[in-house]
N, CA, C and O atoms as a GROMACS GRO file, in nm:
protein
  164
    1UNK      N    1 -18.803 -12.344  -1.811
    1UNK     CA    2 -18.687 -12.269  -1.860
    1UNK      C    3 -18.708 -12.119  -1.837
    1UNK      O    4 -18.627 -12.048  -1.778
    2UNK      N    5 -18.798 -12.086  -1.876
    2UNK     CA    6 -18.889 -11.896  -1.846
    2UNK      C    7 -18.838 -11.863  -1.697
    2UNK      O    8 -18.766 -11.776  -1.649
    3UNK      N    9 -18.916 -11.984  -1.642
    3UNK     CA   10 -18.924 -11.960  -1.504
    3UNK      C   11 -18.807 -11.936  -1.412
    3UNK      O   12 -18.799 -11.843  -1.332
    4UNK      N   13 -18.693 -12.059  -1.439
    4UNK     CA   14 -18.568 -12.019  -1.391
    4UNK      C   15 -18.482 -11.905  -1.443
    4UNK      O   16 -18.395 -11.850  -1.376
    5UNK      N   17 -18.517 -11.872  -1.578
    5UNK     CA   18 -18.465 -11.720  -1.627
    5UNK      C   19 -18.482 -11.614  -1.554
    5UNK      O   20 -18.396 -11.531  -1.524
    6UNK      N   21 -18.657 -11.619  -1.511
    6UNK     CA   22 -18.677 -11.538  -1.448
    6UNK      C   23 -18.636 -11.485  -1.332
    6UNK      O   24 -18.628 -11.368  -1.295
    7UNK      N   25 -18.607 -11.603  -1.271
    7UNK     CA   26 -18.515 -11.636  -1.098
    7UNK      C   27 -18.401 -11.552  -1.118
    7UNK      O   28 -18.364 -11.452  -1.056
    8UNK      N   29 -18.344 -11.623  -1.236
    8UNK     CA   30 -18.214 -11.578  -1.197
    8UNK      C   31 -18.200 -11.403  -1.266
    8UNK      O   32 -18.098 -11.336  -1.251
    9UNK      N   33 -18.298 -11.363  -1.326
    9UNK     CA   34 -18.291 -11.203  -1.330
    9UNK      C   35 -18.280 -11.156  -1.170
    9UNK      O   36 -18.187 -11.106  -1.106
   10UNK      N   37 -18.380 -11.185  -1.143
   10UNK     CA   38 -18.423 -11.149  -1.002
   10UNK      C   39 -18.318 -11.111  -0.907
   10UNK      O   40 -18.276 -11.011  -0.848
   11UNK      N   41 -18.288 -11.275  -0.924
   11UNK     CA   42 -18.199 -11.294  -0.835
   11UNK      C   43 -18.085 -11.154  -0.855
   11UNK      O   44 -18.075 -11.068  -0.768
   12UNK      N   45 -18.019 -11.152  -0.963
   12UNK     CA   46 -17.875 -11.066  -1.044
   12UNK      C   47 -17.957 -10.926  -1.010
   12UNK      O   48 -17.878 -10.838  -0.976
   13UNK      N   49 -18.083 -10.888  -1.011
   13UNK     CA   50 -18.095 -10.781  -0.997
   13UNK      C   51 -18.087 -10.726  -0.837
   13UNK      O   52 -18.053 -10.615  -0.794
   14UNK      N   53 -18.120 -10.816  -0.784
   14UNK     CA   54 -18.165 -10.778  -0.601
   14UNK      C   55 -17.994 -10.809  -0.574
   14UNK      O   56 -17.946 -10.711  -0.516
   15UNK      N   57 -17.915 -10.890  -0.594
   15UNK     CA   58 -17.788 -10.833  -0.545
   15UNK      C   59 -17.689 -10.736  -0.621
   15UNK      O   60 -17.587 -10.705  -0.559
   16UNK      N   61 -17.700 -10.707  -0.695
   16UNK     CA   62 -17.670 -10.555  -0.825
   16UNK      C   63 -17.723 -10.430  -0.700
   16UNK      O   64 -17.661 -10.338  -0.647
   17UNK      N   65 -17.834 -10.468  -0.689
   17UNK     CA   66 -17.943 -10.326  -0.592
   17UNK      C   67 -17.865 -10.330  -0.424
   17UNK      O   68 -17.816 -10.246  -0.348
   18UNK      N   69 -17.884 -10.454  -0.422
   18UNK     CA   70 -17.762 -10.492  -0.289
   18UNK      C   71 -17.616 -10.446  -0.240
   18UNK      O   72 -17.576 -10.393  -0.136
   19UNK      N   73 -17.536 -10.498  -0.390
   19UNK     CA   74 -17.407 -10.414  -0.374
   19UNK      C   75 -17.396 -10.303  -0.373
   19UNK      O   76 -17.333 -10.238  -0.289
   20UNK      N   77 -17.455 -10.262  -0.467
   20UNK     CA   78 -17.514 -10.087  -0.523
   20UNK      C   79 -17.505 -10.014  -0.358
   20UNK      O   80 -17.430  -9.920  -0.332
   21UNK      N   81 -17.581 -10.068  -0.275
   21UNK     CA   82 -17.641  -9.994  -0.153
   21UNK      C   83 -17.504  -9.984  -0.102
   21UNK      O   84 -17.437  -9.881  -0.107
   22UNK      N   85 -17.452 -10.132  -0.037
   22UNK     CA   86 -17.297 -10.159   0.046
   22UNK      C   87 -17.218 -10.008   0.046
   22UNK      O   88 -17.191  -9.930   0.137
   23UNK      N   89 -17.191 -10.004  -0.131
   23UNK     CA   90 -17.094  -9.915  -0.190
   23UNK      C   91 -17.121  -9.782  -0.138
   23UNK      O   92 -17.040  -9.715  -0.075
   24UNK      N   93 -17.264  -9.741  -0.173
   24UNK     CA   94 -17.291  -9.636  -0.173
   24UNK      C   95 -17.271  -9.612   0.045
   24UNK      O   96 -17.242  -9.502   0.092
   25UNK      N   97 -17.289  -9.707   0.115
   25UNK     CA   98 -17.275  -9.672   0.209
   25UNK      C   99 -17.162  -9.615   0.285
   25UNK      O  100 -17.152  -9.523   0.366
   26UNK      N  101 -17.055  -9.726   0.218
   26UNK     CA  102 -16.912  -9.709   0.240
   26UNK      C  103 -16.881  -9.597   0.238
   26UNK      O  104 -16.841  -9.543   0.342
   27UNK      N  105 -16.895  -9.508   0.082
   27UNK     CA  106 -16.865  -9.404   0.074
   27UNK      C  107 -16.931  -9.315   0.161
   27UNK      O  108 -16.858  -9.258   0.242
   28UNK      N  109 -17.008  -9.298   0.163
   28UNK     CA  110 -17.094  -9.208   0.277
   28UNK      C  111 -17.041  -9.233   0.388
   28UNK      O  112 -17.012  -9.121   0.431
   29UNK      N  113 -17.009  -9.308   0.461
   29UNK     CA  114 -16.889  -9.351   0.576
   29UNK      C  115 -16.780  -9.264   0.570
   29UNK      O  116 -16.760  -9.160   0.633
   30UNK      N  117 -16.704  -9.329   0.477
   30UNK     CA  118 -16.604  -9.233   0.431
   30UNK      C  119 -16.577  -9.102   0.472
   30UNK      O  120 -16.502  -9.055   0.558
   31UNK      N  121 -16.692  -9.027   0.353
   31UNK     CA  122 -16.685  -8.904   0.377
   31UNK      C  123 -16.714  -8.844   0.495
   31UNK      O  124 -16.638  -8.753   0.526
   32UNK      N  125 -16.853  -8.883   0.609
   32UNK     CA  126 -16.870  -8.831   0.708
   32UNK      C  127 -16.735  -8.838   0.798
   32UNK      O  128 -16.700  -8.737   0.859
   33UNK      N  129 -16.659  -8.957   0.806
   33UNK     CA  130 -16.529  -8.985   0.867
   33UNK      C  131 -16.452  -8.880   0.843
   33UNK      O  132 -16.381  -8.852   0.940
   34UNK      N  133 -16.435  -8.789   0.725
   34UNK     CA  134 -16.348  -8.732   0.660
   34UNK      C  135 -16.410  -8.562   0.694
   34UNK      O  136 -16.360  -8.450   0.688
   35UNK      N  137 -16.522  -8.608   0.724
   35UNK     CA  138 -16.593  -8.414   0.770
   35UNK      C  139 -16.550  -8.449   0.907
   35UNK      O  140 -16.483  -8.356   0.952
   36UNK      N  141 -16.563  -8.568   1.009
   36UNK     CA  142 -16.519  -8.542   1.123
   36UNK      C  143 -16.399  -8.463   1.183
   36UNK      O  144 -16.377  -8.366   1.257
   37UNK      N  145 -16.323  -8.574   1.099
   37UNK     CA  146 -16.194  -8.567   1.122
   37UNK      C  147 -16.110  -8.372   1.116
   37UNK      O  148 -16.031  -8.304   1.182
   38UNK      N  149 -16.188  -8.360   0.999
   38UNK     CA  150 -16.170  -8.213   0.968
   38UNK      C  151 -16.213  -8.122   1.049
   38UNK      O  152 -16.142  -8.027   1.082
   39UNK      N  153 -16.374  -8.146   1.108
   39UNK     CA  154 -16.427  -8.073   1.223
   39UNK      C  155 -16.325  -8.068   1.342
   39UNK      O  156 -16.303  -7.953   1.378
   40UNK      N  157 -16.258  -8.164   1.410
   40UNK     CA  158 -16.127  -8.198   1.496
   40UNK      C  159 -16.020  -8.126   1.428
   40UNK      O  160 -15.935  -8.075   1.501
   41UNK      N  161 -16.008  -8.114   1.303
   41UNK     CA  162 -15.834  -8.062   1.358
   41UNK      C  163 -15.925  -7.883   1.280
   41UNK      O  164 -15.862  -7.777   1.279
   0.00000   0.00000   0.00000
């Protein structure tokens, strides 16, 4: 019972840290897209 608790922290934490990253990339996308775009006009 411990043991699969433990899993499944794990688990919830490494894709929490996972999405976390996605997001944070997106936005950083974003914005560089948005300095480009500005550098151009």
């Amino acid at each position: 019972m411990q043991i699969s608790f433990f899993a499944k922290l794990v688990l919830f934490l490494t894709l929490y840290c996972i999405s976390d990253l996605s997001v944070k990339k997106n936005i950083l996308r974003k914005t560089i897209n948005r300095a480009n775009r500005a550098k151009k006009v």
